[in-house]
N, C-alpha and C positions, 0 to 999 in steps of 0.2 A: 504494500500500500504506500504512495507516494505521500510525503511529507505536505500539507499545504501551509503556505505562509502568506503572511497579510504584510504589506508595503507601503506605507505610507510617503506622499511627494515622490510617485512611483514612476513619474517622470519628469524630477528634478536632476538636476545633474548626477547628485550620486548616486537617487535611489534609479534612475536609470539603469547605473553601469550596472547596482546590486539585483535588481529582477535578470536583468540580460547574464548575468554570471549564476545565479537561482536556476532561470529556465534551460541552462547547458549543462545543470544539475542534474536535471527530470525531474526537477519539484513544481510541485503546483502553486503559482503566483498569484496574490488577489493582490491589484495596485489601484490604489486610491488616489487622485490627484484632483484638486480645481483648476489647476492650466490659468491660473491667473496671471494679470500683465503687467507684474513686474519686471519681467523684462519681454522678448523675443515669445508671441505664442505659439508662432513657426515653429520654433526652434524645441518647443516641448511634445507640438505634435510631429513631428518628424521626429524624435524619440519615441513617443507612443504607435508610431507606424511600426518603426524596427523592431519595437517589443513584439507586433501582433503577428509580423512574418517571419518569425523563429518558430513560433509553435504553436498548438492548441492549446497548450498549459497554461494561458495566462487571460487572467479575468479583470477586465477595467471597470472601473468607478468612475466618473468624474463629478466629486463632492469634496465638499469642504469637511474638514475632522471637527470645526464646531458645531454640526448639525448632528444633533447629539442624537435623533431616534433616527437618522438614516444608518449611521454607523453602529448602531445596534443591530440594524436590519441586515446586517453586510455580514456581522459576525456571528448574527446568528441564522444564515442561511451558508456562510462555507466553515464555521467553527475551528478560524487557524490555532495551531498549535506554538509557533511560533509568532511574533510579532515585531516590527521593523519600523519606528516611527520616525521617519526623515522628514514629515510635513512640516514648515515652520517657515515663518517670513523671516526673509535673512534681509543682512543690508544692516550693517552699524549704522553706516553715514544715514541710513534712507530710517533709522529708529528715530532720530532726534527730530526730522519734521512730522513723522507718524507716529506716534507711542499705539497710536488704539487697536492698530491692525494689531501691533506685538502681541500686545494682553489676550485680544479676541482670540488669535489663532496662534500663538505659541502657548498659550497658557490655559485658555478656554477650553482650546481645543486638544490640548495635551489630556487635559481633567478627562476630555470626554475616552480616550484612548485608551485611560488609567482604568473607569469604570466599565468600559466594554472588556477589558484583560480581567476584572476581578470577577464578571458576571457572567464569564466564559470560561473561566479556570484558563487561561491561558499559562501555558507552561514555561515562558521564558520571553518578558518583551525589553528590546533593545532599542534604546534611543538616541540620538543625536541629539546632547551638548554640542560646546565649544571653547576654545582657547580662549574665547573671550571672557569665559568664566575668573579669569585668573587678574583681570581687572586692572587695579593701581599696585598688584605686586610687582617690585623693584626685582628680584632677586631672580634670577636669569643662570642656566635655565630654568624652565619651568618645572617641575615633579607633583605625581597627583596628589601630594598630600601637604602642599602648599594652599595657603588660606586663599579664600573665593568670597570675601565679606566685603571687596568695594566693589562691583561691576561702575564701570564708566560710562554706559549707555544704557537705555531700555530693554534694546537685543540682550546685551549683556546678563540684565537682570532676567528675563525671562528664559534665560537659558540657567540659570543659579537656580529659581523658579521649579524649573523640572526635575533637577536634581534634589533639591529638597519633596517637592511632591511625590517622586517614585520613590524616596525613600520614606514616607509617609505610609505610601500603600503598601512597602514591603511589609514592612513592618505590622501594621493594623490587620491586612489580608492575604497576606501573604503571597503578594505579587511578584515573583522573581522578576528583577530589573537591574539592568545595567547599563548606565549612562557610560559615551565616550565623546571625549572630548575632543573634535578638530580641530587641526590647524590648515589651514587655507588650503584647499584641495585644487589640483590643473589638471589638467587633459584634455583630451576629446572627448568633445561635444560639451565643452566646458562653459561656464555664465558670460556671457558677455561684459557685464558689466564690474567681472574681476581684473587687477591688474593685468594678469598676463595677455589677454587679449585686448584692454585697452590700452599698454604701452604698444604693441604689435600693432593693432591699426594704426596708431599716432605715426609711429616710426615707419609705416609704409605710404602713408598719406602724406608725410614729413611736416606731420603737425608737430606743436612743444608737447613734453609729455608731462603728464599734470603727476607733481610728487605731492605728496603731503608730508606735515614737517619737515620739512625742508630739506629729507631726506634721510634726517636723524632716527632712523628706525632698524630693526632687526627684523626678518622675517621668516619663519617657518615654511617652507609649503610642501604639501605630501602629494604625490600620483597617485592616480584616483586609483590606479591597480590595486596600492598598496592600501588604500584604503578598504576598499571592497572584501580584498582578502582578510583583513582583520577584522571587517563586520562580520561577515559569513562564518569565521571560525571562531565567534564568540558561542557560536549555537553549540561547540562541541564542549564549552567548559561548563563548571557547575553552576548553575543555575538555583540556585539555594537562597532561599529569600534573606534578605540582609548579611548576605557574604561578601568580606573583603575580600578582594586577592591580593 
């Protein structure tokens, strides 16, 4: 019997690559997305095309995670075993003139996520944090057990947010969850609106390339391979409600 798993922002850049590396699996994918226009919605349904001609394995949504009796509906009509929650409005800079989308849909809709995993007995859900949890720490590099108590943005906060909420539900219901934390992900079929393809257009257009502080910054970034590979084999470790590693 084929594993089925649910995928949240299942045609967002990363949960892309992670259904498309799932369905070469043989597992059975349920991917949830709103294809909203933050950026390119080209660009998310020409991901959602290549997902549907890999295989018959894969079952799309297009809803929001805060419509809270749809996504009831979802989980309790394929009952995933697994669970993948990459849905979330990204965009530090794009927090500070929007906070409300943050709240609604990283937060709202995380809650709603939390309670479809506890009212399905789901056995193991994984979600997307970020590096930006680590805030106004000075002390470089980073390690997971450095303090996460200023976030610098709304993003920031609502990413702090879920890590404290799923450890809420591990705890109370016994929700096995495991938050991971990113650091700035590139590749194909990558955001537009991240640096590496807006230095690249700048520098082919031979426009100026727009730095912020003035360059005074360090940065992380992970290949999305490497990422996918470490979402997917989180599913093989223990999954034990409020267990450190």
């Amino acid at each position: 019997m084929k594993q089925t798993i649910l995928v949240t922002g299942a045609v967002g850049f990363i949960g892309f690559h992670l259904c498309k590396r799932l369905i070469e699996e043989n597992k059975d994918v349920i991917g949830i997305d709103n294809i909203n226009p933050y950026y390119e919605e080209d660009l998310k349904r020409a991901r959602l095309k290549e997902l549907n001609n890999l295989s018959g394995n894969f079952y799309f949504y297009q809803n929001n995670i805060e419509n809270d009796s749809e996504i009831q509906k979802i989980f309790e009509r394929h009952n995933p075993k697994n669970v993948f929650n990459l849905a979330a409005q990204a965009g530090v800079r794009y927090s500070i003139d929007n906070p409300k989308i943050f709240i609604k849909t990283n937060i709202l809709g995380f809650l709603n996520i939390l309670e479809a995993c506890k009212n399905f007995d789901v056995e193991h859900l994984i979600y997307a944090s970020s590096s930006s949890v680590y805030g106004g720490n000075t002390q470089l590099p980073y390690f997971e057990d450095n303090p996460v108590d200023h976030p610098v943005s709304i993003y920031a906060a609502s990413k702090k947010a879920n890590e404290s909420m799923a450890h809420v539900y591990s705890h109370l219901y016994s929700v096995p969850c495991t938050g991971l934390r990113f650091f700035t992900v590139y590749g194909p079929w990558g955001r537009p609106d991240m640096a590496l393809f807006k230095f690249t257009k700048a520098a082919i257009n031979g426009d100026t390339i727009e730095v912020y502080n003035n360059g005074e910054m360090f940065r992380d970034f992970t290949y999305i391979d490497d990422i996918v590979s470490g979402i997917s084999s989180v599913i093989l470790k223990s999954s034990e409600p409020n267990k450190e590693w």
